[in-house]
N, CA, C and O of each residue as an XYZ file, in Angstrom:
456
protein
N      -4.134    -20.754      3.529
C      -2.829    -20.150      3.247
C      -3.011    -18.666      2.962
O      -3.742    -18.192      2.091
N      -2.225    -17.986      3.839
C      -2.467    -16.509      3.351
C      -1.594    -16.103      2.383
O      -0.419    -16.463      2.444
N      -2.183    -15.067      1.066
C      -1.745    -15.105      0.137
C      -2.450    -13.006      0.034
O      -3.512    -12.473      0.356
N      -1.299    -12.549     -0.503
C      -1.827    -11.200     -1.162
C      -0.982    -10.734     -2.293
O       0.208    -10.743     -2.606
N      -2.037    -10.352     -2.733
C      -1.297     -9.685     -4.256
C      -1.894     -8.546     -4.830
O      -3.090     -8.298     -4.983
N      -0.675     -7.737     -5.195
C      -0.926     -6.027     -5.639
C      -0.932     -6.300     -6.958
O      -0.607     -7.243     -7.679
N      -1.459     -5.056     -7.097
C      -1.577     -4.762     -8.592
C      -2.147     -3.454     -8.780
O      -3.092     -3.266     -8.014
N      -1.837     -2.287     -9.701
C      -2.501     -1.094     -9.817
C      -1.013     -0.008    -10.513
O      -0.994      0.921    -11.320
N       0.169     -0.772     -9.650
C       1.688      0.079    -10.610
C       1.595      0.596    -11.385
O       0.558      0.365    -12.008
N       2.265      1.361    -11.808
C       2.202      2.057    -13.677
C       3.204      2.946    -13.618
O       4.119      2.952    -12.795
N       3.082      3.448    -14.209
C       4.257      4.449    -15.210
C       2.752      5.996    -14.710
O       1.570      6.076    -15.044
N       3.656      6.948    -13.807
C       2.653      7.986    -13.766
C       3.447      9.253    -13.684
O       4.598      9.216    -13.251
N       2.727     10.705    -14.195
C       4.095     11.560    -13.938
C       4.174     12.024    -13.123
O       3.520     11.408    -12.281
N       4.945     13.468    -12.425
C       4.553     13.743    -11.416
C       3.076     14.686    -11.316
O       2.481     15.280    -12.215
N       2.756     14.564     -9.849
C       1.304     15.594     -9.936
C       0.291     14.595    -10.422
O      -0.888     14.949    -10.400
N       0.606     13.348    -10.874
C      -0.668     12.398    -11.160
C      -0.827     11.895    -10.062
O      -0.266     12.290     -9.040
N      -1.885     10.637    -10.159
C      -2.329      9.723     -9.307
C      -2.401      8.350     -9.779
O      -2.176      8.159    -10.974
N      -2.735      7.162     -8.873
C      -2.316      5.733     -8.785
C      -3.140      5.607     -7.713
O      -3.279      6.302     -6.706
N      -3.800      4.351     -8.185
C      -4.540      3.461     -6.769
C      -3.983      1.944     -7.298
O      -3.824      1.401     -8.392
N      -3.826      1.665     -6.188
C      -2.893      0.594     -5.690
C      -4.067     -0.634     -5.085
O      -4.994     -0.180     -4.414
N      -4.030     -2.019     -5.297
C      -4.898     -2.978     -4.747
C      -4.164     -3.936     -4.296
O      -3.039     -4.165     -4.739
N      -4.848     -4.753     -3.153
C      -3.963     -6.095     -2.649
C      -4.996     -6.520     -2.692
O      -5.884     -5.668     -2.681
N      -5.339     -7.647     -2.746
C      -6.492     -8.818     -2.947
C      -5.631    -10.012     -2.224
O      -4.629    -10.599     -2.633
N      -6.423    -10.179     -0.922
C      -6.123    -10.761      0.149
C      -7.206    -12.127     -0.148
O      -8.318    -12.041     -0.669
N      -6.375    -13.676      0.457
C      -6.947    -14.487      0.315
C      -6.869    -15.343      1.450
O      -6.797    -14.319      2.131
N      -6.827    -16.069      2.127
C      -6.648    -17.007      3.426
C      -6.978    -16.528      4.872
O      -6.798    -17.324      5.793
N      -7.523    -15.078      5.169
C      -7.888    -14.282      6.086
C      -8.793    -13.359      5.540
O      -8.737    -13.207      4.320
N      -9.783    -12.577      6.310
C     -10.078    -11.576      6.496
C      -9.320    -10.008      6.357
O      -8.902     -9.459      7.376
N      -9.206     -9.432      5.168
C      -8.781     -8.067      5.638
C      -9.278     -7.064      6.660
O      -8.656     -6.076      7.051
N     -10.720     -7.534      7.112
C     -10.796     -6.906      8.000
C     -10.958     -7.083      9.694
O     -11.732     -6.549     10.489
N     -10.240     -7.738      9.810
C      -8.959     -8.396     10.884
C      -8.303     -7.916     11.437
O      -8.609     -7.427     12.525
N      -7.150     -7.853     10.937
C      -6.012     -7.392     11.513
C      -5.689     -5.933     11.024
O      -6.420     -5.256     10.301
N      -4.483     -5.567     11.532
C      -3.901     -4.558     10.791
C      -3.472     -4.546      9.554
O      -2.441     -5.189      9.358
N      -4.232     -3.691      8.120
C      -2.673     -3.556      7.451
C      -2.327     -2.256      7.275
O      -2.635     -1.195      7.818
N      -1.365     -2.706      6.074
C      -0.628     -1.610      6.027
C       0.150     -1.503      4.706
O       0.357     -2.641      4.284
N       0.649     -0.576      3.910
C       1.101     -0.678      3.064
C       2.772     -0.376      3.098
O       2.883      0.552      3.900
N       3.606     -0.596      2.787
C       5.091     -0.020      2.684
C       5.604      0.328      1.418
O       4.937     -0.024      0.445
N       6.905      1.096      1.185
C       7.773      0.787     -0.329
C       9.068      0.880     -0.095
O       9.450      1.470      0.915
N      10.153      0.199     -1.168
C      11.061      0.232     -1.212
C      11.604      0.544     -2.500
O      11.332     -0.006     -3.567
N      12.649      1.775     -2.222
C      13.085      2.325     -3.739
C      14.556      1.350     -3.655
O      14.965      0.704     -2.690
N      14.966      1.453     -4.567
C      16.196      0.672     -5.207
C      17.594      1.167     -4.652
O      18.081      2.255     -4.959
N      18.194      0.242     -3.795
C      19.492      0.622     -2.605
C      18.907      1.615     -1.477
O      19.607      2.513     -1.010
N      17.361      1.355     -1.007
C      16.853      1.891      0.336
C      16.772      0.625      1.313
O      17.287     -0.490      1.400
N      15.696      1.537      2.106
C      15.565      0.464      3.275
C      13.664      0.133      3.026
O      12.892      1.091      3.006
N      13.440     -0.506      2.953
C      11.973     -0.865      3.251
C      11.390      0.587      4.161
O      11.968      1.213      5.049
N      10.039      0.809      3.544
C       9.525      2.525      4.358
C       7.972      2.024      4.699
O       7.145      1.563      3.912
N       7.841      2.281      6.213
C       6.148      2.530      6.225
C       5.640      3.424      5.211
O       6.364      4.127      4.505
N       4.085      3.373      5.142
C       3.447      3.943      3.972
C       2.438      4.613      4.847
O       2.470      5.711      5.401
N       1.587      3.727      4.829
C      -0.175      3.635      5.904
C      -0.313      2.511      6.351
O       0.276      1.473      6.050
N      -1.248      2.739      7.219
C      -1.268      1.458      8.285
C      -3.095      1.789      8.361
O      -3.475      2.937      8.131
N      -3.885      0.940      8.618
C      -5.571      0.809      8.701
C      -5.472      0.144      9.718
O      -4.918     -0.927      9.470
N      -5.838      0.300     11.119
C      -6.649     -0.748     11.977
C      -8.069     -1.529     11.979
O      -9.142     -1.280     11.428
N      -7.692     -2.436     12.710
C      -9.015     -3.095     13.052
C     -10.389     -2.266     13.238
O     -11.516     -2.706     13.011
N     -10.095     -1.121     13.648
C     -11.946     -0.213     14.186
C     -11.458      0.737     12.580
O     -12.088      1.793     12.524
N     -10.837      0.603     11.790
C     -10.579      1.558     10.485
C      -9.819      2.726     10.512
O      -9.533      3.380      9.510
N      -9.490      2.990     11.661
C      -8.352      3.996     12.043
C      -7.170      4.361     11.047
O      -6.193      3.620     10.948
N      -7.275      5.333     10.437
C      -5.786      5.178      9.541
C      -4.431      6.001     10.118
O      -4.458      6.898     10.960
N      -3.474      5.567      9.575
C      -1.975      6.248      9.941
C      -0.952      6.420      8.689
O      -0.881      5.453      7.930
N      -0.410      7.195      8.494
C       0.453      7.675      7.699
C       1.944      8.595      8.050
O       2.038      9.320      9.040
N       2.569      8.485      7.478
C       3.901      9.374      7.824
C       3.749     10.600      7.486
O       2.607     10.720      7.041
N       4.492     11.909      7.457
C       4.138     13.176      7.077
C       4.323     12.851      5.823
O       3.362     12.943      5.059
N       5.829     12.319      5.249
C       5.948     12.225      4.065
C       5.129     12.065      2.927
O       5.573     12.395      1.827
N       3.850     11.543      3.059
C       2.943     10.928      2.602
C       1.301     11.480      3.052
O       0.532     11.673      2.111
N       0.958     11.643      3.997
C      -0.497     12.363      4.823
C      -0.358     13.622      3.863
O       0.507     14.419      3.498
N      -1.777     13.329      3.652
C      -2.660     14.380      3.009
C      -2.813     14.142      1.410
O      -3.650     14.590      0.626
N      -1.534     13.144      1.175
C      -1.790     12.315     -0.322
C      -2.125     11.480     -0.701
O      -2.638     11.344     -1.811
N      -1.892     10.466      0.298
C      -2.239      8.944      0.022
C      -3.009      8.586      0.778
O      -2.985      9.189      1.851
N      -3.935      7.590      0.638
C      -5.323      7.182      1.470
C      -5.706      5.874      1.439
O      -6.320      5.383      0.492
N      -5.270      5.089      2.742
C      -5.491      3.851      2.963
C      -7.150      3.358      3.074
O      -7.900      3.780      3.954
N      -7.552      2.404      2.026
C      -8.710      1.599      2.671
C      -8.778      0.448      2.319
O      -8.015      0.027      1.450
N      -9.879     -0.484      3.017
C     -10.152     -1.367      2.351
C     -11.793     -1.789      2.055
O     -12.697     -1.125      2.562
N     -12.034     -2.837      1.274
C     -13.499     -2.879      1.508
C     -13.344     -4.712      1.720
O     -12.665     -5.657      1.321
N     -14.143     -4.490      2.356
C     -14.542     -6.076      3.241
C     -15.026     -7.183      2.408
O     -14.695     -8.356      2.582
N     -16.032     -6.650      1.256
C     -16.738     -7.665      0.799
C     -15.855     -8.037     -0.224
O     -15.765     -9.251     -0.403
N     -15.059     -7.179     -1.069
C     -14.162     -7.485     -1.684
C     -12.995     -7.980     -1.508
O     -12.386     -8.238     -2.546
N     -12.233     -8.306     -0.071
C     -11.000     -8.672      0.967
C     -10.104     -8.263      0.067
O      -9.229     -8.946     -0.466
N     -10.506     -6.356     -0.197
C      -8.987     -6.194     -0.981
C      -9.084     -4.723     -0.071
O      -9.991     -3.920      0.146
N      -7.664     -4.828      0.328
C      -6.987     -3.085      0.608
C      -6.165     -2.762     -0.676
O      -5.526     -3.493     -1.433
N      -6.441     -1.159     -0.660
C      -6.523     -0.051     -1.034
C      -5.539      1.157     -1.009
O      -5.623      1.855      0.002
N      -4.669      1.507     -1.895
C      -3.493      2.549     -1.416
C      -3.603      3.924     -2.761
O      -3.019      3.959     -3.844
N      -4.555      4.910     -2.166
C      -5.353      6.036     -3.485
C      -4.246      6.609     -3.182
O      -3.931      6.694     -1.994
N      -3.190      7.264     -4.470
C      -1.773      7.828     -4.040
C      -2.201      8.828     -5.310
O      -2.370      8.496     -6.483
N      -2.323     10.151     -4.716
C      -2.420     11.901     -5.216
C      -1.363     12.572     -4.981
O      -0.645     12.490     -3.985
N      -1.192     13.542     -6.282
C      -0.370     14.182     -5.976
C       1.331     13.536     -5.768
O       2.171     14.034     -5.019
N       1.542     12.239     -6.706
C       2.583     11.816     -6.777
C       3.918     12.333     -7.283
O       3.942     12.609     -8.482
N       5.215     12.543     -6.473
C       6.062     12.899     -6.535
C       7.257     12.118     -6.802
O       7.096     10.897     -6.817
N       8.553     12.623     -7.042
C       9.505     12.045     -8.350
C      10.152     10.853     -7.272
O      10.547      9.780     -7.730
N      10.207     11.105     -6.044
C      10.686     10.270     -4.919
C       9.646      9.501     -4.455
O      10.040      8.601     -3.715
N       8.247      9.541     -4.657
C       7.454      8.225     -4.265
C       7.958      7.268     -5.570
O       7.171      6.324     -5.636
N       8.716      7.195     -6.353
C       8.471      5.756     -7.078
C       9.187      4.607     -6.293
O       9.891      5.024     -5.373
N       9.168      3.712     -6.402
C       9.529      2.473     -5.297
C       8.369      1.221     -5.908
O       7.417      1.274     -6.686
N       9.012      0.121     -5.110
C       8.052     -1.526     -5.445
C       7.279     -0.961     -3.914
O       7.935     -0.626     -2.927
N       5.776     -0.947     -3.985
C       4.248     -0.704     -3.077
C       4.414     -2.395     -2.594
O       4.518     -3.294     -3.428
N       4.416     -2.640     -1.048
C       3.924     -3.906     -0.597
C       2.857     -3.497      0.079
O       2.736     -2.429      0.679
N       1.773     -4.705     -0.064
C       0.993     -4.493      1.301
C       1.870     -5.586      2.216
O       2.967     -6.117      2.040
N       0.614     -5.689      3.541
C       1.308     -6.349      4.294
C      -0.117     -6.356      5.243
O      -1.001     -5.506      5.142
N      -0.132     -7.657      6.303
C      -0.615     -8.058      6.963
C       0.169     -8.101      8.368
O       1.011     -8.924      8.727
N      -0.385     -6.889      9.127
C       0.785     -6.936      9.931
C       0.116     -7.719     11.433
O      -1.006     -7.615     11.929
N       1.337     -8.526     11.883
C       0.661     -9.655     13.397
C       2.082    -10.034     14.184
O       2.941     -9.285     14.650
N       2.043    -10.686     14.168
C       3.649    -11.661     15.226
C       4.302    -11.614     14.025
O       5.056    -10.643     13.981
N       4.309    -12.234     13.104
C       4.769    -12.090     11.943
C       4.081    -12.000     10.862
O       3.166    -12.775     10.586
N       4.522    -10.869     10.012
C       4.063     -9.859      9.290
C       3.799    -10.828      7.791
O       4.716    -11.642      7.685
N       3.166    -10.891      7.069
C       2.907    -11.837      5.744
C       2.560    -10.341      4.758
O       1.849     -9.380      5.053
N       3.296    -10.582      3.624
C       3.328     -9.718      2.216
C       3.471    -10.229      1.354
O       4.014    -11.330      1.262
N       2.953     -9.470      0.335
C       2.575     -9.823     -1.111
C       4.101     -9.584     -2.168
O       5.158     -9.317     -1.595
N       4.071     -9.678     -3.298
C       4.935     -9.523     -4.272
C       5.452     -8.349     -4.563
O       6.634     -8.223     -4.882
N       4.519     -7.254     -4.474
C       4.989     -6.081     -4.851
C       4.531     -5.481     -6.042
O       4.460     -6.160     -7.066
N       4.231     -4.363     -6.033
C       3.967     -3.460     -7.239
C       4.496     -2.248     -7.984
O       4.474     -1.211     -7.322
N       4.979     -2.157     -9.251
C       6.096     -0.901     -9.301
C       5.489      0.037     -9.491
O       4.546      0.134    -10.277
N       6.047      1.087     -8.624
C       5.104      2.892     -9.340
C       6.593      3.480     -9.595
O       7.564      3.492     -8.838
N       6.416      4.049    -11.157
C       7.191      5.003    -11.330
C       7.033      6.014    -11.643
O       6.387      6.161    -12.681
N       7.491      7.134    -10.984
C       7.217      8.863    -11.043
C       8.238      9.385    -12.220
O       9.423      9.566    -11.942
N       7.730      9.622    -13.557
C       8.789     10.327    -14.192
C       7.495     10.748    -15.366
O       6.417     10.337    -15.796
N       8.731     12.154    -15.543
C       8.062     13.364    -16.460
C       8.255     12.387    -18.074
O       7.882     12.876    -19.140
């Protein structure tokens, strides 16, 4: 059964940092694609980063050059290092296992306030 779960949220201000974990269980994280997303409160669900299979990473502008997708294998947990956090990144962090259909975890809260 595939199963993932975040954890790493907090209360941070702006200009801090947050690393973010999914601890993946019923697959291989290093498999498939993932990827991380967020959703702030009355949005729409937002790509974040995305890691391929050969380790390739992707990010939106919104986000590139701050946040840094990885994972490590032996541990089957991905990874979301978020620098330089701003008052509009706070949102619930999913990972996600992305395939035919996409499998995600619970969610994690980051909130950006002074």
């Amino acid at each position: 059964q595939v199963q993932l779960v975040e954890s790493g949220g907090g209360l941070v201000q702006p200009g801090g940092s947050l690393r973010l974990s999914c601890v993946a269980s019923g697959f291989s994280v290093s498999n498939p694609d993932m990827a991380w997303y967020r959703q702030a409160p009355g949005k729409k669900r937002e790509w974040v980063a995305t890691i391929g299979k050969e380790g390739a990473t992707y990010y939106p502008v919104l986000v590139k050059g701050r946040f840094t997708i990885s994972r490590d294998n032996a541990e089957n947990t991905l990874y979301l290092q978020m620098n330089s956090l701003k008052l509009e990144d706070a949102a619930s962090y999913y990972c996600a296992r992305l395939g035919a259909q996409n499998s995600w975890g619970q969610g994690t809260q980051v909130t950006v306030s002074s």
